[in-house]
KEZA-905543 format. One record per atom (N, C-alpha, C): residue number from 1; residue in three letters; atom name; x, y, z. Coordinates in steps of 0.02 Angstrom, whole numbers, plus 50000, padded with zeros to 5 digits. Atoms other than C-alpha are relative to their C-alpha. Last residue first. Example, Ala and Ser with C-alpha at 12.3 -4.5 7.8 and 13.67 -1.06 7.14 Angstrom:
BEGIN
<site num="2" residuo="SER" atomo="N" east="49958" north="49941" up="49997"/>
<site num="2" residuo="SER" atomo="CA" east="50684" north="49947" up="50357"/>
<site num="2" residuo="SER" atomo="C" east="49961" north="50055" up="50037"/>
<site num="1" residuo="ALA" atomo="N" east="50045" north="49941" up="50000"/>
<site num="1" residuo="ALA" atomo="CA" east="50615" north="49775" up="50390"/>
<site num="1" residuo="ALA" atomo="C" east="50045" north="50060" up="50000"/>
This chain:
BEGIN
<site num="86" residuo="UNK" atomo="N" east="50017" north="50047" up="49938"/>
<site num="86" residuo="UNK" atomo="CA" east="48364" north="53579" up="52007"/>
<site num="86" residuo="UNK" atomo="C" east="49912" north="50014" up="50024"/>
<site num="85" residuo="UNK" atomo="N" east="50071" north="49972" up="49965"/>
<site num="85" residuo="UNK" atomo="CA" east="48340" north="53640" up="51809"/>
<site num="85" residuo="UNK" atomo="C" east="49992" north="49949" up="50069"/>
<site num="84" residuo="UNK" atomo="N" east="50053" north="50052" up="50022"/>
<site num="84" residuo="UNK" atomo="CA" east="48531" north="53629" up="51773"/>
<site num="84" residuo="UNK" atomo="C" east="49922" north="49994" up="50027"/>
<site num="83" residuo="UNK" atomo="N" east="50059" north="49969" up="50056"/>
<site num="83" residuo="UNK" atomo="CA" east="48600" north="53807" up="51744"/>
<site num="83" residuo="UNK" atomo="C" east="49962" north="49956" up="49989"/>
<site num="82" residuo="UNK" atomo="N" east="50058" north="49991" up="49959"/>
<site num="82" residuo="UNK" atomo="CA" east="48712" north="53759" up="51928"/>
<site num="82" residuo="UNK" atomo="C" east="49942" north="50032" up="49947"/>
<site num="81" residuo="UNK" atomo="N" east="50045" north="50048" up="50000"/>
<site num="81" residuo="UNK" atomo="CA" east="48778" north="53615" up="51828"/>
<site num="81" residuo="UNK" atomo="C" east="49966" north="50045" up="50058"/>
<site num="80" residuo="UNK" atomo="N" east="50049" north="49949" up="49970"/>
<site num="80" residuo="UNK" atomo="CA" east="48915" north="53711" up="51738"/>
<site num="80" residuo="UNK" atomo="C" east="49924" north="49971" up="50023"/>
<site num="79" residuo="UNK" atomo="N" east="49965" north="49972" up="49931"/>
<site num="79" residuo="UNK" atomo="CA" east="49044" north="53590" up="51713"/>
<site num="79" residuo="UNK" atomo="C" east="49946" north="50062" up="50032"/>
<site num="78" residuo="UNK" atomo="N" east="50003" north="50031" up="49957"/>
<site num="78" residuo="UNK" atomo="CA" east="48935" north="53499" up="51589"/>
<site num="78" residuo="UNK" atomo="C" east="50050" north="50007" up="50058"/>
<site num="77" residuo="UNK" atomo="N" east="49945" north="50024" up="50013"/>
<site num="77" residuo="UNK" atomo="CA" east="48907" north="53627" up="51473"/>
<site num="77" residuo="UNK" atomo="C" east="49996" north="49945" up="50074"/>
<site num="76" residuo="UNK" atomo="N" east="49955" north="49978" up="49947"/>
<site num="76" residuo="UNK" atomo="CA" east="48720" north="53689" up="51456"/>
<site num="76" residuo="UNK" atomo="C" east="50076" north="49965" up="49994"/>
<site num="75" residuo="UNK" atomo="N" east="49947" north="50005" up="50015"/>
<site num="75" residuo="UNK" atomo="CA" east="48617" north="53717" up="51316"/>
<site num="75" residuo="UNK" atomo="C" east="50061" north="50017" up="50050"/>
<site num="74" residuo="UNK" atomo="N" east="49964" north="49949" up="49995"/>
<site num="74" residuo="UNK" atomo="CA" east="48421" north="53701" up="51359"/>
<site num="74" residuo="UNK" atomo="C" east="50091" north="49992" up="49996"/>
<site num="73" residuo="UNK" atomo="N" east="49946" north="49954" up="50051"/>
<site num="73" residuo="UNK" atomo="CA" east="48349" north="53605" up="51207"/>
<site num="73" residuo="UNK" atomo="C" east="50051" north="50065" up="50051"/>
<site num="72" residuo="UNK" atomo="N" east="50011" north="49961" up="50015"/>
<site num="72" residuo="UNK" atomo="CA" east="48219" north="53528" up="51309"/>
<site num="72" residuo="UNK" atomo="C" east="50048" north="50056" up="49985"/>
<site num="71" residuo="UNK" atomo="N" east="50070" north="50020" up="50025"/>
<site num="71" residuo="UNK" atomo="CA" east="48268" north="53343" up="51292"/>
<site num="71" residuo="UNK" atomo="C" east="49956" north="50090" up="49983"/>
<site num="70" residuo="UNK" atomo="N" east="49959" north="50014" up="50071"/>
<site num="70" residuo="UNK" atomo="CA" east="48463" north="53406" up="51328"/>
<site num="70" residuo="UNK" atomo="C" east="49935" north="49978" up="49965"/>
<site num="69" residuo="UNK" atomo="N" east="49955" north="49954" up="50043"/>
<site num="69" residuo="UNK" atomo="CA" east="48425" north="53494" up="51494"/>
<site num="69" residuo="UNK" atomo="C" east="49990" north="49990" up="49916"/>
<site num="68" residuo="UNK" atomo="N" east="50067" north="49960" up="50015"/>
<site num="68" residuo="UNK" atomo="CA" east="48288" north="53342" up="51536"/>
<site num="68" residuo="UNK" atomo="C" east="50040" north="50056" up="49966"/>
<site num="67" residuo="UNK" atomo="N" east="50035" north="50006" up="50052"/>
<site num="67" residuo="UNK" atomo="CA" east="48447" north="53238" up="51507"/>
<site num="67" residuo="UNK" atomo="C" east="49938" north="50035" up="49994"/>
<site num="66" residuo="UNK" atomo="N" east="49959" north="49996" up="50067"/>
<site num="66" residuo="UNK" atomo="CA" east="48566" north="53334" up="51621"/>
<site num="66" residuo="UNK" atomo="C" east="49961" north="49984" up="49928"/>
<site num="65" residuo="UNK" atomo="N" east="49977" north="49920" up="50054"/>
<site num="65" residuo="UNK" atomo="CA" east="48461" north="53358" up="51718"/>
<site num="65" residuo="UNK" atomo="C" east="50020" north="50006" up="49954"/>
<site num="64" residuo="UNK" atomo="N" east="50062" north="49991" up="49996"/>
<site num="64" residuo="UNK" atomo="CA" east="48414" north="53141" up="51769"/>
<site num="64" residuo="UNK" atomo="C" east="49991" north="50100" up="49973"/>
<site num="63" residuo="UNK" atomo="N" east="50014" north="50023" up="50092"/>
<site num="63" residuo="UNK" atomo="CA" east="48605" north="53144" up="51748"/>
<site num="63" residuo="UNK" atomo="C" east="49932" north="50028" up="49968"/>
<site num="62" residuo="UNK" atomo="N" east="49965" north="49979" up="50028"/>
<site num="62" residuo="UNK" atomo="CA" east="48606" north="53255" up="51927"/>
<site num="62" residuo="UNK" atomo="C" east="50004" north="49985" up="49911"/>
<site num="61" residuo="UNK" atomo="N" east="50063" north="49954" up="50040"/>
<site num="61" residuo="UNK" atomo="CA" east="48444" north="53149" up="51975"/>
<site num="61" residuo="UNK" atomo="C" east="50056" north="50055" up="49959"/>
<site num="60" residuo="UNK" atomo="N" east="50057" north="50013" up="50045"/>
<site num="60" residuo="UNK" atomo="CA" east="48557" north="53008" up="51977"/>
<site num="60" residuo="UNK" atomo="C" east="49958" north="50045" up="49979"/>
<site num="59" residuo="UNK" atomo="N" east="49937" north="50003" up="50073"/>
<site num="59" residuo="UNK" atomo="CA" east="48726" north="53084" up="52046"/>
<site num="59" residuo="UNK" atomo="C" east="49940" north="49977" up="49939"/>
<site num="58" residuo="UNK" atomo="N" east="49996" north="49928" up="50008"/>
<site num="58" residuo="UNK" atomo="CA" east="48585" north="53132" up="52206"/>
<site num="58" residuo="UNK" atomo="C" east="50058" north="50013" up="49925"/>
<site num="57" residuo="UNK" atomo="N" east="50066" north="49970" up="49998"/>
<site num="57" residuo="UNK" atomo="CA" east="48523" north="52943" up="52213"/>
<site num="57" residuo="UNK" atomo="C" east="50027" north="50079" up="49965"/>
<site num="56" residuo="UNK" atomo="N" east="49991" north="50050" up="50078"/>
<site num="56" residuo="UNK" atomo="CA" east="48712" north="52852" up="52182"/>
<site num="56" residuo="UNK" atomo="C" east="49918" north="50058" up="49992"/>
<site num="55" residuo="UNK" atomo="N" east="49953" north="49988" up="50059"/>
<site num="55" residuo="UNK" atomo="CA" east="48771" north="52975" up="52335"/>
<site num="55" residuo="UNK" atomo="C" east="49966" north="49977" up="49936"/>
<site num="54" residuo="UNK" atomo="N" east="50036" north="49945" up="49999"/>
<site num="54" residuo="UNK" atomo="CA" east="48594" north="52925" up="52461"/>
<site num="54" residuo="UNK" atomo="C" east="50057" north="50041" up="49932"/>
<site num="53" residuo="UNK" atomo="N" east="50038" north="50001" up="50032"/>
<site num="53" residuo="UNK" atomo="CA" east="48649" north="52750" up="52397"/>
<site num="53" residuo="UNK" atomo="C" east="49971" north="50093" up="50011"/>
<site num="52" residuo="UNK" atomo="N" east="50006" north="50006" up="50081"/>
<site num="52" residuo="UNK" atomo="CA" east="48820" north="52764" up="52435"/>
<site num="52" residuo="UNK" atomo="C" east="49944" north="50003" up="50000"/>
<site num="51" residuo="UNK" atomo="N" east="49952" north="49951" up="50047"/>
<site num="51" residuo="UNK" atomo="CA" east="48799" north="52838" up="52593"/>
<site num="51" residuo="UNK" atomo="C" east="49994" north="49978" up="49933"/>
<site num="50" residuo="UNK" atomo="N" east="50065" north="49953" up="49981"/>
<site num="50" residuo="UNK" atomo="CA" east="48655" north="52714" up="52675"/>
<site num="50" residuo="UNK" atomo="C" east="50033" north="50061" up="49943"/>
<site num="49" residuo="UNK" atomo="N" east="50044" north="50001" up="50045"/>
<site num="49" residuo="UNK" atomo="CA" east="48777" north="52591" up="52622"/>
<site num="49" residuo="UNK" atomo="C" east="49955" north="50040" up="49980"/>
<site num="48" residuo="UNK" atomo="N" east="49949" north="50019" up="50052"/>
<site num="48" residuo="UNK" atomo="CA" east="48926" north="52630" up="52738"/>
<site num="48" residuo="UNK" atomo="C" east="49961" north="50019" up="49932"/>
<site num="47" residuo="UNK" atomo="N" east="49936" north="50040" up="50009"/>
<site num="47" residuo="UNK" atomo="CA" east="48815" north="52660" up="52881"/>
<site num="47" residuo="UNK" atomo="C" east="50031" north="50017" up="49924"/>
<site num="46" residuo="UNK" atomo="N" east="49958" north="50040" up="49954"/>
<site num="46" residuo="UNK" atomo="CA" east="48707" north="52803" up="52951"/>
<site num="46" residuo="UNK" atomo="C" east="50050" north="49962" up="49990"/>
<site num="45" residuo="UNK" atomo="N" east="50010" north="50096" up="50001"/>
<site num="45" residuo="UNK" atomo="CA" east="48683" north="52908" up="52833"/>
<site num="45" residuo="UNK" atomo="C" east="50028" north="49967" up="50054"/>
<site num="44" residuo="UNK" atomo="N" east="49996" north="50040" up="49933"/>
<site num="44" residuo="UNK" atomo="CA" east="48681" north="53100" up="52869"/>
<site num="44" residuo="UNK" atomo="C" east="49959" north="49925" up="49960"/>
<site num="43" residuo="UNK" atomo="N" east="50055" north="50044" up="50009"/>
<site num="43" residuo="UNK" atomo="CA" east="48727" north="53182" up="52707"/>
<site num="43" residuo="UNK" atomo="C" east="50005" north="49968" up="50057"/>
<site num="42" residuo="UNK" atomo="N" east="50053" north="50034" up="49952"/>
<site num="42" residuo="UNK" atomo="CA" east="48818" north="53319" up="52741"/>
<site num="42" residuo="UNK" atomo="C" east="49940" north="49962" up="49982"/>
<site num="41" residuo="UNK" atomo="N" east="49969" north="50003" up="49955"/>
<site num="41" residuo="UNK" atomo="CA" east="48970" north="53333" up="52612"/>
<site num="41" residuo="UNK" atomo="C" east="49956" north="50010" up="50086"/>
<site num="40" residuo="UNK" atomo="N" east="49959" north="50106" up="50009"/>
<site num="40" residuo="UNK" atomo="CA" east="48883" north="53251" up="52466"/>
<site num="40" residuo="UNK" atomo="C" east="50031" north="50019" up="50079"/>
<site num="39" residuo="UNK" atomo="N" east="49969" north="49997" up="49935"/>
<site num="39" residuo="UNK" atomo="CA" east="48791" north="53443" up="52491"/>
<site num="39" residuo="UNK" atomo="C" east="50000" north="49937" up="50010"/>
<site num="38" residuo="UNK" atomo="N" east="50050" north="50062" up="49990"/>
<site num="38" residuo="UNK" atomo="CA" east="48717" north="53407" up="52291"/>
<site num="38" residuo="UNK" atomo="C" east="49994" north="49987" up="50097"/>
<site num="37" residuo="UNK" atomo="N" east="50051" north="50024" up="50026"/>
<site num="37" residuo="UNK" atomo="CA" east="48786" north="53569" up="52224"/>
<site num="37" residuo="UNK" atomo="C" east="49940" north="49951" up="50035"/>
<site num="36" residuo="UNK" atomo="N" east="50023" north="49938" up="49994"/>
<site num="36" residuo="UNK" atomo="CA" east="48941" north="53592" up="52332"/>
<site num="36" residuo="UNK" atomo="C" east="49905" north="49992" up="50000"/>
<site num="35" residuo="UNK" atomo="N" east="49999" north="49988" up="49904"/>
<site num="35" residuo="UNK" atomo="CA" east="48984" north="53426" up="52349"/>
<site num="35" residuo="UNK" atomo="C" east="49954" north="50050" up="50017"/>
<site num="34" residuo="UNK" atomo="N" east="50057" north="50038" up="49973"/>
<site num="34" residuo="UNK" atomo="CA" east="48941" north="53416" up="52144"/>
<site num="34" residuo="UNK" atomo="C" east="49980" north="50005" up="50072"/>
<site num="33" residuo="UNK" atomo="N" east="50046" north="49982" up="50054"/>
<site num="33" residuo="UNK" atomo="CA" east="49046" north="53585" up="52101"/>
<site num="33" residuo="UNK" atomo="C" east="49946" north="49952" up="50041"/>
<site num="32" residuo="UNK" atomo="N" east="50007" north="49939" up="49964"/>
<site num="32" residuo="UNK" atomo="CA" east="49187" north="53533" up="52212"/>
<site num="32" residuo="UNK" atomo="C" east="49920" north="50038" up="49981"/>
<site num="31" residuo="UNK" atomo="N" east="50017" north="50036" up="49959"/>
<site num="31" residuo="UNK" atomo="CA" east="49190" north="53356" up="52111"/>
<site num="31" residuo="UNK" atomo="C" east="49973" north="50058" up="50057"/>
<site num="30" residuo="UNK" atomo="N" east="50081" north="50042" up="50002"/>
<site num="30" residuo="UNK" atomo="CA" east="49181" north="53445" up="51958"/>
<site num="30" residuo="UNK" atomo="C" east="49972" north="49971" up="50070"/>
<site num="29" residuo="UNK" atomo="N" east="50061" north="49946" up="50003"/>
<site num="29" residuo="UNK" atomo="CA" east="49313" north="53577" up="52010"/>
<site num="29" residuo="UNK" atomo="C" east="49927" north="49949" up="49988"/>
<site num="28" residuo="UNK" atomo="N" east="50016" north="49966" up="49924"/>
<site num="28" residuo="UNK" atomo="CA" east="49437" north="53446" up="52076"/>
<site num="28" residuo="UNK" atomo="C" east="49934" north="50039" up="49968"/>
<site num="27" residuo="UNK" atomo="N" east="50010" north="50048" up="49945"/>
<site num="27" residuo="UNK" atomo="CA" east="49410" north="53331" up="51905"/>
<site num="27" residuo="UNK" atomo="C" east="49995" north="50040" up="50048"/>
<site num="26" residuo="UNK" atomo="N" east="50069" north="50015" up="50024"/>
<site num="26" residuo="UNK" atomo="CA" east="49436" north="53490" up="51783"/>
<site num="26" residuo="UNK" atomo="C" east="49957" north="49958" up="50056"/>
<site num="25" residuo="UNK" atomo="N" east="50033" north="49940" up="49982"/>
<site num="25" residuo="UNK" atomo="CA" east="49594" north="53548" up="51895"/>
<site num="25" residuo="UNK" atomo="C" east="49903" north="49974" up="49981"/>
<site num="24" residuo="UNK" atomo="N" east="50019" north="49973" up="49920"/>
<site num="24" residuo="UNK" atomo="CA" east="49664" north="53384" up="51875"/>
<site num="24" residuo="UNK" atomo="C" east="49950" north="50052" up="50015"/>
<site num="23" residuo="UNK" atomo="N" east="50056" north="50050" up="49982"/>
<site num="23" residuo="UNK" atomo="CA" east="49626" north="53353" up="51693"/>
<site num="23" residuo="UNK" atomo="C" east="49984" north="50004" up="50080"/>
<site num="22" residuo="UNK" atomo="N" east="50072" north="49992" up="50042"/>
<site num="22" residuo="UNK" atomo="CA" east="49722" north="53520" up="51645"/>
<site num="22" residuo="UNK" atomo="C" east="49947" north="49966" up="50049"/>
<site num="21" residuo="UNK" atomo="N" east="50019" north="49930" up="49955"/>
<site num="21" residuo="UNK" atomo="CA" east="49877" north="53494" up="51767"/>
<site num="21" residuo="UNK" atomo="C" east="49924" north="50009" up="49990"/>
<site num="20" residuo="UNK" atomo="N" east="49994" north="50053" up="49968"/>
<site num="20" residuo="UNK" atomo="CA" east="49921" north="53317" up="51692"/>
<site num="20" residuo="UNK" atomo="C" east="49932" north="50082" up="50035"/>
<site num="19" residuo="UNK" atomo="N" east="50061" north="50049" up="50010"/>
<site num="19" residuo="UNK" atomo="CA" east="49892" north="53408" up="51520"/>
<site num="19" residuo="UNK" atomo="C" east="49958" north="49956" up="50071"/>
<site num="18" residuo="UNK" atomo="N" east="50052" north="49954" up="49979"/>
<site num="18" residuo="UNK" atomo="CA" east="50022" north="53547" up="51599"/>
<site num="18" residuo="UNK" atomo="C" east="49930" north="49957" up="49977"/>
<site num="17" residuo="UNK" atomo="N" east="50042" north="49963" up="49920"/>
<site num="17" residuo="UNK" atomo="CA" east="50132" north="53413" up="51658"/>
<site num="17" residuo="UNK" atomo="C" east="49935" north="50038" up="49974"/>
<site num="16" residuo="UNK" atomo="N" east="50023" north="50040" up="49951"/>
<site num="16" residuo="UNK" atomo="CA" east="50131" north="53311" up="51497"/>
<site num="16" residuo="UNK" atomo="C" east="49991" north="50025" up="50068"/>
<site num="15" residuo="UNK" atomo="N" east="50068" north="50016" up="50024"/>
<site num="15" residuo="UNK" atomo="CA" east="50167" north="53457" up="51406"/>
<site num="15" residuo="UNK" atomo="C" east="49966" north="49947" up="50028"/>
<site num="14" residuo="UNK" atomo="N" east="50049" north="49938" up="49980"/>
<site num="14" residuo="UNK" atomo="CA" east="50322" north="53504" up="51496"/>
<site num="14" residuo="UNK" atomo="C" east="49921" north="50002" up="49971"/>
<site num="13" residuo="UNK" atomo="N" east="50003" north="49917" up="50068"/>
<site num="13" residuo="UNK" atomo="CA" east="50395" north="53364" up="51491"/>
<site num="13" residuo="UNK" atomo="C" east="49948" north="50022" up="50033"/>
<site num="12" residuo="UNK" atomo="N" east="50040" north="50008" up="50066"/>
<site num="12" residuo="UNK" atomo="CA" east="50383" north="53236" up="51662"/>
<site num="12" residuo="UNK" atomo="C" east="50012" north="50052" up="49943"/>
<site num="11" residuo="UNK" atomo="N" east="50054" north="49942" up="50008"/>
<site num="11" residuo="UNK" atomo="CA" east="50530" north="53248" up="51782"/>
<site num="11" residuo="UNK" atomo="C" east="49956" north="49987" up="49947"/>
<site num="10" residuo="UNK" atomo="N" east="50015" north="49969" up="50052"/>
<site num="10" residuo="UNK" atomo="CA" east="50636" north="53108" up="51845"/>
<site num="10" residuo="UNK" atomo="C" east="49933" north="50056" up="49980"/>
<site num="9" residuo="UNK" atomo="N" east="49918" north="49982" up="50032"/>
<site num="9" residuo="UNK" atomo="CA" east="50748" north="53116" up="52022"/>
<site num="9" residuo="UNK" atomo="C" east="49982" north="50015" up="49918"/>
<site num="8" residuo="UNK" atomo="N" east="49983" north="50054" up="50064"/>
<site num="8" residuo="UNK" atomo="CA" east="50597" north="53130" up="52127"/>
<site num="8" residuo="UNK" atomo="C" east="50047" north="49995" up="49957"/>
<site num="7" residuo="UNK" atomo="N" east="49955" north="50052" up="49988"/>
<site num="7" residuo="UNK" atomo="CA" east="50611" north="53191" up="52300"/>
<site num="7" residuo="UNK" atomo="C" east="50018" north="49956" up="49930"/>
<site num="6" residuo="UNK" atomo="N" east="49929" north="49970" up="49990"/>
<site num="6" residuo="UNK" atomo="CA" east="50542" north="53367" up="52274"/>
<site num="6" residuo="UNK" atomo="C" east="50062" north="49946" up="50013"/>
<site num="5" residuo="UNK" atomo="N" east="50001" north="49998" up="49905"/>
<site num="5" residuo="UNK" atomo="CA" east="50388" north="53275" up="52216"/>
<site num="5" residuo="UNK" atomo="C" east="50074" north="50029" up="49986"/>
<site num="4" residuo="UNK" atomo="N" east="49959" north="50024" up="49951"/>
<site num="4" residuo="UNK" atomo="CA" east="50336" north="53270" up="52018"/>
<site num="4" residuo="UNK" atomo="C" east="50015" north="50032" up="50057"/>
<site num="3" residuo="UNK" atomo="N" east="49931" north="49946" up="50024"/>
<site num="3" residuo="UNK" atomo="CA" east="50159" north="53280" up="51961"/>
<site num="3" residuo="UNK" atomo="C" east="50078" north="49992" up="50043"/>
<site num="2" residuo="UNK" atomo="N" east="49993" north="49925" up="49966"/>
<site num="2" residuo="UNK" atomo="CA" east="50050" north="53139" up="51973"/>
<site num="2" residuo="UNK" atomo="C" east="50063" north="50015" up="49997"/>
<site num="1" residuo="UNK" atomo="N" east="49940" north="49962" up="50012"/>
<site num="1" residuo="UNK" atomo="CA" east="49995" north="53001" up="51858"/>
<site num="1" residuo="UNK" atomo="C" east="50001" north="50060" up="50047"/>
C-alpha cells in the first residue's frame, strides 16, 4: 500500500494513511538501523551469492543477540539494537 500521488484521483482516510505512515517509518528506521549497524552497505562480495550469504550471516548473529539479550535477562526493544551485546 502506498500513500497517494498527486496523480491519483482516490485518497485513503485519514487513519489508514497515518497507520500506512506508522509501519513505514518503523520498516525505514529498522532497515537504516541494520545497514548502519551491520555496514550491509559495504560488504565486498563478489557475486550475487557471496551477498546474500555474507547478509543471511550478519541478520544471523543479529537474532543470535537478540536471544543471548533475552537468555540473560538484558531488556531491550527491538528497534534499539545498538544495546545488543555486539
Amino acid at each position: 500500500m502506498a500513500l497517494r500521488r498527486s496523480n491519483s484521483r482516490n485518497d485513503w482516510p485519514r487513519h489508514v494513511r497515518q497507520l500506512i505512515f506508522r509501519l513505514r517509518r518503523r520498516v525505514e528506521t529498522v532497515f537504516s538501523q541494520l545497514s548502519g549497524q551491520l555496514n550491509a552497505e559495504r560488504v565486498l562480495a563478489r557475486s550475487f551469492q557471496g551477498l546474500c550469504t555474507r547478509l543471511a550471516n550478519k541478520i544471523l548473529a543479529y537474532n543470535l543477540c537478540m536471544v543471548l539479550n533475552h537468555i540473560f535477562g538484558e531488556d531491550c526493544e527491538l528497534a534499539r539494537i545498538k544495546k545488543f551485546v555486539f
